[in-house]
N, C-alpha and C positions, 0 to 999 in steps of 0.2 A: 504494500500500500504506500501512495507517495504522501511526501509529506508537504502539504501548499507552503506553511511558513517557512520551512526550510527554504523550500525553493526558492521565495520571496525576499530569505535575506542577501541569497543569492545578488553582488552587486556589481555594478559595471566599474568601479575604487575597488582593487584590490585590498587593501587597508579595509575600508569598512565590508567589505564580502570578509574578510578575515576575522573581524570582530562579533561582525550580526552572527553569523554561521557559527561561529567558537560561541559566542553566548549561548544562544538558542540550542546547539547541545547539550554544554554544561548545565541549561539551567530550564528546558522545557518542563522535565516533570516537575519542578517547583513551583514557578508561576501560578499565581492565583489568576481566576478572570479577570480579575481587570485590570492586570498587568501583562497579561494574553494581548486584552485587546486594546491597551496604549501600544503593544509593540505594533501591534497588526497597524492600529492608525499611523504608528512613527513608519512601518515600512511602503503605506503609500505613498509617503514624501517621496522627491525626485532627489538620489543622491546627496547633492549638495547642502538641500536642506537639512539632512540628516546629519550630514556634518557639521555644519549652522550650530544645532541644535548640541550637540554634541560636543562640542569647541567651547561651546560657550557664548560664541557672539550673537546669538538669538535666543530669547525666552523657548524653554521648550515647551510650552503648553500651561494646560491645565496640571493641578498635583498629581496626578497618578501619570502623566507624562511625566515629567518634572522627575519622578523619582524612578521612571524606569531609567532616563539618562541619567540621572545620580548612579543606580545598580549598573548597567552600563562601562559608565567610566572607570566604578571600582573596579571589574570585571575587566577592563584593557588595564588597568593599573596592574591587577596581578598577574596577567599573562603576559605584560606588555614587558 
Protein backbone atom coordinates (compact mmCIF):
# COMPACT_ATOMS: atom_id res chain seq x y z
CA UNK A 1 0.00 0.00 0.00
CA UNK A 2 1.42 3.57 -0.88
CA UNK A 3 1.87 5.83 1.28
CA UNK A 4 0.30 9.60 -0.08
CA UNK A 5 2.20 11.61 2.80
CA UNK A 6 5.34 10.07 2.19
CA UNK A 7 5.06 10.64 -1.38
CA UNK A 8 4.12 14.21 -0.79
CA UNK A 9 7.03 15.08 1.38
CA UNK A 10 8.78 13.90 -1.57
CA UNK A 11 10.49 17.46 -2.79
CA UNK A 12 12.00 19.20 -5.61
CA UNK A 13 15.00 20.82 -2.58
CA UNK A 14 16.99 18.15 -1.90
CA UNK A 15 17.49 19.50 1.73
CA UNK A 16 13.99 19.75 2.54
CA UNK A 17 12.87 16.15 0.48
CA UNK A 18 15.64 15.06 3.06
CA UNK A 19 14.08 16.50 6.18
CA UNK A 20 10.14 16.18 5.22
CA UNK A 21 10.93 12.27 4.35
CA UNK A 22 13.54 11.63 7.52
CA UNK A 23 10.79 13.38 9.64
CA UNK A 24 7.72 11.72 8.50
CA UNK A 25 9.47 8.39 9.00
CA UNK A 26 10.86 8.81 12.39
CA UNK A 27 7.88 10.31 13.55
CA UNK A 28 4.48 9.06 11.44
CA UNK A 29 3.35 6.64 14.16
CA UNK A 30 3.47 9.51 16.79
CA UNK A 31 1.79 12.21 15.26
CA UNK A 32 -1.52 13.05 16.66
CA UNK A 33 -4.33 14.45 14.11
CA UNK A 34 -3.76 17.57 14.07
CA UNK A 35 -0.28 17.50 13.75
CA UNK A 36 -1.16 14.93 10.66
CA UNK A 37 -3.00 17.53 9.33
CA UNK A 38 -0.63 20.82 9.98
CA UNK A 39 1.82 18.65 8.19
CA UNK A 40 -0.55 17.65 5.29
CA UNK A 41 -1.47 21.70 5.20
CA UNK A 42 2.55 22.64 5.53
CA UNK A 43 3.02 20.09 2.49
CA UNK A 44 0.62 21.93 0.05
CA UNK A 45 2.85 24.87 0.20
CA UNK A 46 5.10 25.32 -2.88
CA UNK A 47 8.67 24.42 -1.72
CA UNK A 48 9.99 27.74 -0.89
CA UNK A 49 7.32 28.58 1.27
CA UNK A 50 8.11 25.73 3.21
CA UNK A 51 11.22 26.96 3.61
CA UNK A 52 9.99 30.41 4.40
CA UNK A 53 8.34 28.92 7.05
CA UNK A 54 11.00 26.98 8.37
CA UNK A 55 13.96 29.46 8.34
CA UNK A 56 12.01 31.52 10.11
CA UNK A 57 11.56 34.43 7.97
CA UNK A 58 7.77 33.87 7.80
CA UNK A 59 5.16 33.25 10.41
CA UNK A 60 4.38 29.78 10.16
CA UNK A 61 0.67 29.64 10.76
CA UNK A 62 -1.71 29.10 13.13
CA UNK A 63 -0.27 27.13 16.73
CA UNK A 64 -0.58 23.79 15.69
CA UNK A 65 1.52 24.82 12.54
CA UNK A 66 3.78 26.95 14.56
CA UNK A 67 4.62 23.94 16.50
CA UNK A 68 4.94 21.39 13.94
CA UNK A 69 7.93 23.65 12.55
CA UNK A 70 9.12 24.12 16.05
CA UNK A 71 9.13 19.69 16.11
CA UNK A 72 10.47 20.13 12.70
CA UNK A 73 13.44 22.04 13.39
CA UNK A 74 14.27 20.17 16.44
CA UNK A 75 14.12 17.11 14.29
CA UNK A 76 16.87 18.75 11.59
CA UNK A 77 18.80 19.95 14.71
CA UNK A 78 19.23 16.24 15.71
CA UNK A 79 19.94 14.76 12.57
CA UNK A 80 21.39 17.73 11.07
Amino acid sequence: MSDPIAWRCRRGLLELDLLLSGFWAAHRATLEPDERAALERLLALPDMEIVDRIEGRVPAGDATLAALVERLNNFRDTVG
